[in-house]
C-alpha positions as CSV (number, residue, x, y, z in Angstrom):
1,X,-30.5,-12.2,22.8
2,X,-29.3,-14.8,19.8
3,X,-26.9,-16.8,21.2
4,X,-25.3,-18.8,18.1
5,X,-22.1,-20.4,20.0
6,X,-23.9,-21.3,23.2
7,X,-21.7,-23.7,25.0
8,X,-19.2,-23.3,22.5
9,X,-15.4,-23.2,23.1
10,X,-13.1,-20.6,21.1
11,X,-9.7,-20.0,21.1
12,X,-8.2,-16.6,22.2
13,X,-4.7,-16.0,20.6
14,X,-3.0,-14.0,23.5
15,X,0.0,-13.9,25.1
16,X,-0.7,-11.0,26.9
17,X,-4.6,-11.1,29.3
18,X,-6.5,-10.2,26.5
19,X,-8.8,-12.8,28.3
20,X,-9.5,-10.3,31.2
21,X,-11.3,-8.2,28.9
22,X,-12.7,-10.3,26.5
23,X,-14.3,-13.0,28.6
24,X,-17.3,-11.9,30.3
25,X,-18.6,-10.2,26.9
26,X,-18.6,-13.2,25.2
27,X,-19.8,-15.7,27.5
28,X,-22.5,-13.3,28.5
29,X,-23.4,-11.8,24.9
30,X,-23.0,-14.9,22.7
31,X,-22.1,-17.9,25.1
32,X,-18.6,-19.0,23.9
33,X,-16.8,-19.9,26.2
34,X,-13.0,-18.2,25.5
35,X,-9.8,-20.7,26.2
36,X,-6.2,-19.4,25.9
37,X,-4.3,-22.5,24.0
38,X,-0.9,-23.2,25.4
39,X,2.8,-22.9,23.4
40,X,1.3,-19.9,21.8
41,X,3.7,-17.4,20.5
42,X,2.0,-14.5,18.6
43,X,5.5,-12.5,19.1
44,X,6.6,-14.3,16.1
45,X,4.2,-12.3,13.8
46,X,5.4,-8.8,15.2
47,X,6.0,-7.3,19.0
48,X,5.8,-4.1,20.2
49,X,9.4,-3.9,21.2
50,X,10.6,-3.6,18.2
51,X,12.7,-7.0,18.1
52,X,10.4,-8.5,15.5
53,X,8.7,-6.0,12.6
54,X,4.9,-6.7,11.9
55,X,5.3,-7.1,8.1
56,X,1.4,-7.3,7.0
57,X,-1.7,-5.0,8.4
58,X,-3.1,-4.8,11.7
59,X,-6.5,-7.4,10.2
60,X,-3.8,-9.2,8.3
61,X,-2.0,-10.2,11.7
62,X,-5.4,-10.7,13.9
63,X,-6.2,-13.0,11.4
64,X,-3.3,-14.5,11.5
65,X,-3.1,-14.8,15.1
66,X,-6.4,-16.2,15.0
67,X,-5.3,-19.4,13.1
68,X,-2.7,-19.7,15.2
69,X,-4.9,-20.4,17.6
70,X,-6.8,-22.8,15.6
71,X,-3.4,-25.2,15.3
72,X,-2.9,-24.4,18.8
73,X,-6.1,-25.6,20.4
74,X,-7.8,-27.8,17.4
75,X,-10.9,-25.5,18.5
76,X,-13.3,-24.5,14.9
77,X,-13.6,-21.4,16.2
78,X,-10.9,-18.3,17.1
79,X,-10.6,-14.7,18.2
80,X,-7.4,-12.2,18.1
81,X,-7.0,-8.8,18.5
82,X,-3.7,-6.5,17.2
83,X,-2.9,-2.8,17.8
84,X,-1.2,-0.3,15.9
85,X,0.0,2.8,17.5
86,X,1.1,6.5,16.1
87,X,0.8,10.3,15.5
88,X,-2.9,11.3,15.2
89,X,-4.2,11.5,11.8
90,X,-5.7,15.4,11.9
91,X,-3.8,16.4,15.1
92,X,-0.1,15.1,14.6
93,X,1.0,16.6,18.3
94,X,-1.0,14.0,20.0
95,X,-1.2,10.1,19.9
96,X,-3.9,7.9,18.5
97,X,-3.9,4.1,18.1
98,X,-6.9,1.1,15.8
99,X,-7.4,-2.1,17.7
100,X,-8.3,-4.7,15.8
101,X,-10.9,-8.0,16.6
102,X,-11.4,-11.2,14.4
103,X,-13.5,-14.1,15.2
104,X,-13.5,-16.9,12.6
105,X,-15.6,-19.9,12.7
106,X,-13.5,-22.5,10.0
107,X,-17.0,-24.6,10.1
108,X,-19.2,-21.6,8.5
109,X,-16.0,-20.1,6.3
110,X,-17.0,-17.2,8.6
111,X,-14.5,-14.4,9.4
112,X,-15.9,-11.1,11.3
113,X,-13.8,-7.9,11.8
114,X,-14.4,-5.1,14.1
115,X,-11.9,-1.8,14.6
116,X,-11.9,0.6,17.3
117,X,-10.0,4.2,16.3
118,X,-8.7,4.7,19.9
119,X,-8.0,8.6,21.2
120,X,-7.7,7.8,24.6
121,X,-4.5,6.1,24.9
122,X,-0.9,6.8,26.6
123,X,1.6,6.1,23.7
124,X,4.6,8.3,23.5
125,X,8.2,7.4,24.5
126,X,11.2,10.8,26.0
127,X,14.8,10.4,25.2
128,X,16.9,11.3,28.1
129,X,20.0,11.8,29.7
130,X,18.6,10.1,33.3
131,X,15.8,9.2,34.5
132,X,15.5,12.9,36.4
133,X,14.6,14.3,32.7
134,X,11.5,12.5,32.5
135,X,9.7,14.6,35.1
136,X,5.7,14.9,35.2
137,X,6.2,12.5,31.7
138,X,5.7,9.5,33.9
139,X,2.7,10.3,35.6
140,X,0.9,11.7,32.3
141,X,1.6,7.9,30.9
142,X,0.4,6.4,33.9
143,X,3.4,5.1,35.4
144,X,3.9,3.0,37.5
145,X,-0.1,1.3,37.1
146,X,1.2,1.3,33.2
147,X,4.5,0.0,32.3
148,X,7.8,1.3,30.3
149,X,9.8,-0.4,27.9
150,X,13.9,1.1,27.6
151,X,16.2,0.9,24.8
152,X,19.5,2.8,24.3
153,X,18.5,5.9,21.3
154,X,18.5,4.2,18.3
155,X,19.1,0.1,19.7
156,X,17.0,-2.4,20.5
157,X,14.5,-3.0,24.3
158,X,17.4,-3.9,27.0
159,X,14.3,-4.2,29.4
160,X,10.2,-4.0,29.5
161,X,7.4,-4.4,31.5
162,X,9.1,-1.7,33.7
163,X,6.7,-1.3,36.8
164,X,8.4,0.5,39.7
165,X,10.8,3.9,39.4
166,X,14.5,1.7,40.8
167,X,14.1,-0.7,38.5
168,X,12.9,2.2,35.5
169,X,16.5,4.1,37.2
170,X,18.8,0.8,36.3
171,X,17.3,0.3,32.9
172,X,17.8,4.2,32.0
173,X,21.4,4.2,33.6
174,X,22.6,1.5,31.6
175,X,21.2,1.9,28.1
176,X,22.7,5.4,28.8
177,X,25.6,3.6,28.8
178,X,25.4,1.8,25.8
179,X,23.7,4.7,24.0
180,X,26.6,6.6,21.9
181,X,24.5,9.6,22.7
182,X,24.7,9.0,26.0
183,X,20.7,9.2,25.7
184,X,18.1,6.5,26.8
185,X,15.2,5.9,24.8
186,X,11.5,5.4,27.5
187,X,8.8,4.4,25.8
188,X,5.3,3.1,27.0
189,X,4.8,-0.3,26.9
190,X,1.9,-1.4,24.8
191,X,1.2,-4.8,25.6
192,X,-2.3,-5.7,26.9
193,X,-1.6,-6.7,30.3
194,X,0.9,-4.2,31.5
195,X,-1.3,-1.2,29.5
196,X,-5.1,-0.7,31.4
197,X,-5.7,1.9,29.1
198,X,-5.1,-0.4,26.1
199,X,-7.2,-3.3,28.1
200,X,-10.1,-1.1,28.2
201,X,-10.3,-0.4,24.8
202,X,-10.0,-4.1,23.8
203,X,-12.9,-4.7,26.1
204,X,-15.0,-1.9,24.4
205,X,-14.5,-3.4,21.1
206,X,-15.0,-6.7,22.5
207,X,-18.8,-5.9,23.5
208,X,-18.9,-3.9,19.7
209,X,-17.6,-7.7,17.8
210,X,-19.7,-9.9,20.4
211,X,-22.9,-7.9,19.9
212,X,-22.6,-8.1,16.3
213,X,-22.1,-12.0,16.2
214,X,-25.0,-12.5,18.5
215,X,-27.1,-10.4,15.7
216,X,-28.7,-12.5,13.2
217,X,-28.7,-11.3,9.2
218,X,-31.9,-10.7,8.1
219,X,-31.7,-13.2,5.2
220,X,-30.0,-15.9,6.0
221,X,-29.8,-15.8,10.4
222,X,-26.3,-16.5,10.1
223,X,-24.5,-14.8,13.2
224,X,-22.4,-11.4,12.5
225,X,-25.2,-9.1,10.8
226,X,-23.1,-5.4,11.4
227,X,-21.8,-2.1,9.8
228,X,-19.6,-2.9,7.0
229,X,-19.6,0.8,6.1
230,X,-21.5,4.2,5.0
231,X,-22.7,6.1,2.4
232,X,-22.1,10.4,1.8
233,X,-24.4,12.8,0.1
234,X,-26.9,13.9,2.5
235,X,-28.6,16.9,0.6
236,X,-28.4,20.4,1.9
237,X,-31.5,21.5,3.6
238,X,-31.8,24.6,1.0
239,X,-30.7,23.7,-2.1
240,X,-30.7,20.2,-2.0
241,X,-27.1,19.6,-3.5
242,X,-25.0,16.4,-2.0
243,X,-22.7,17.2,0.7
244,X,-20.0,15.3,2.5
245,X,-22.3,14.2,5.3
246,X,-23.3,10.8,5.9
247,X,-26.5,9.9,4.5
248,X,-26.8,6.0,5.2
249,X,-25.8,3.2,7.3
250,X,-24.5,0.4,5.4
251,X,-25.6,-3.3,7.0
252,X,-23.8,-6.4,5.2
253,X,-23.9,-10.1,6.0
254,X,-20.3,-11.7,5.3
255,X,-22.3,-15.3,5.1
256,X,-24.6,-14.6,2.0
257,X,-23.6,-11.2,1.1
258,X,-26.8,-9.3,2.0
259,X,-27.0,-5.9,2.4
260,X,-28.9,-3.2,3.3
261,X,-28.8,0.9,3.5
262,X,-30.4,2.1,6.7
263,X,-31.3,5.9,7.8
264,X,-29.2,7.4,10.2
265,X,-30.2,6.7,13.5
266,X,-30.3,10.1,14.5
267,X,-33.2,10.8,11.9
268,X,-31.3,13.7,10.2
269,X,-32.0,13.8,7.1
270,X,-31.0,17.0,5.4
271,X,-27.5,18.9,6.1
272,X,-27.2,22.0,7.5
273,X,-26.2,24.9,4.6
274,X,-22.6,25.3,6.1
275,X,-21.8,22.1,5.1
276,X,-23.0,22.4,1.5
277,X,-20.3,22.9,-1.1
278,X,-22.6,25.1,-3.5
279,X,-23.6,27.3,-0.1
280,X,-20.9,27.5,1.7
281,X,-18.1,27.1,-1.4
């Protein structure tokens, strides 16, 4: 295994554990060595309560993150995640979330980027008139091992990281209160540390970004050889037209620019007729 950053120290811009997932990939894939700087606050480029809007992308704000960690730690080299969270995109009923992972090295002018479209997650939030209402709701979001975030409908978080069902009671009673619904807002809690759910998937894109730094480019061996993307028109297998189907993997190296257009590694190299727009109009 090419191991670039052996010995090397990189900052982690978390406020929230990320370090519990991302540690042992690193250190074992690549050999950094992952430090979480001190007087770090990432909240101030978006939270997931609400109280401060992200106003960029999710990359935008891991880069972001990322030098923040740089001024924090006067480390050359950074990591930072972010997370977005919403309706999914083809099946609007259920909840889908992207997790984001940049590693910049300021000495190379290297930046990497990894994304993971997660469907496995426990997003959602009830509105309710007491905390009776919620019902099997909790235990389908994981509660208590995952925590809750309340807000009175339509107002701001009166209380998060909401781990045990008297405390979940209080918070639900009062924004009830202050609701002029008379209707609490419970919504999941998405931060890292108080979401395992979340804190796996960080970890899987963890091992996806630190295997791609420990893979040399072809060209020039700088670190970060990966998928930047893919290429459509695999030909029908009886009439040879270009269909939707991927035909390529695209490689890239973000250090010289390299590229290359790889088969599909599951050898396929024809589409099947029902996929073929002059077949199967």
């Amino acid at each position: 295994m090419h191991k670039p950053y052996a010995h090397r120290t990189a900052a982690l811009a978390t406020q929230h554990g990320k370090q519990r997932a991302l540690s042992r990939p690193f250190q074992d894939l690549t050999g950094l060595n992952l430090v979480v700087p001190s007087m770090l606050d990432t909240d101030t480029l978006g939270s997931f309560d609400g109280r401060l809007a992200r106003t960029g992308t999710a990359i935008d704000t891991a880069i972001a993150k990322a030098r923040l960690g740089f001024a924090a730690s006067g480390q050359s080299l950074a990591l930072a995640s972010e997370g977005s969270f919403g309706p999914h995109p083809r099946l609007p009923l259920l909840a889908a979330g992207i997790e984001v992972l940049v590693f910049i090295d300021a000495e190379r002018e290297l930046t990497l980027t990894e994304t993971l479209f997660v469907e496995r997650t426990n997003f959602g939030h009830r509105d309710v008139p007491e905390t009776a209402a919620l019902g099997d709701w909790l235990t389908r979001v994981g509660f208590p091992g995952h925590a809750l975030m309340v807000r009175p409908l339509g107002g701001a978080v009166i209380a998060k990281g909401i781990q045990d069902a008297a405390t979940l009671a209080r918070a639900v009673a009062e924004a009830v209160a202050l609701s002029p619904d008379r209707r609490a807002r419970v919504e999941t809690d998405m931060r890292a540390h108080l979401n395992p759910t979340r804190m796996a998937s960080i970890r899987r894109l963890g091992i996806r970004l630190a295997r791609r730094i420990a893979t040399p480019c072809p060209a020039c061996a700088a670190p970060g050889w990966g998928q930047s993307g893919v290429t459509r028109g695999l030909p029908c297998a009886d009439c040879g037209t270009a269909t939707e189907m991927i035909a390529g993997i695209e490689f890239r190296c973000t250090a010289c620019g390299h590229a290359e257009t790889l088969s599909r590694p599951d050898g396929l190299t024809h589409a099947p007729p029902g996929y073929c727009p002059a077949c199967n109009p």
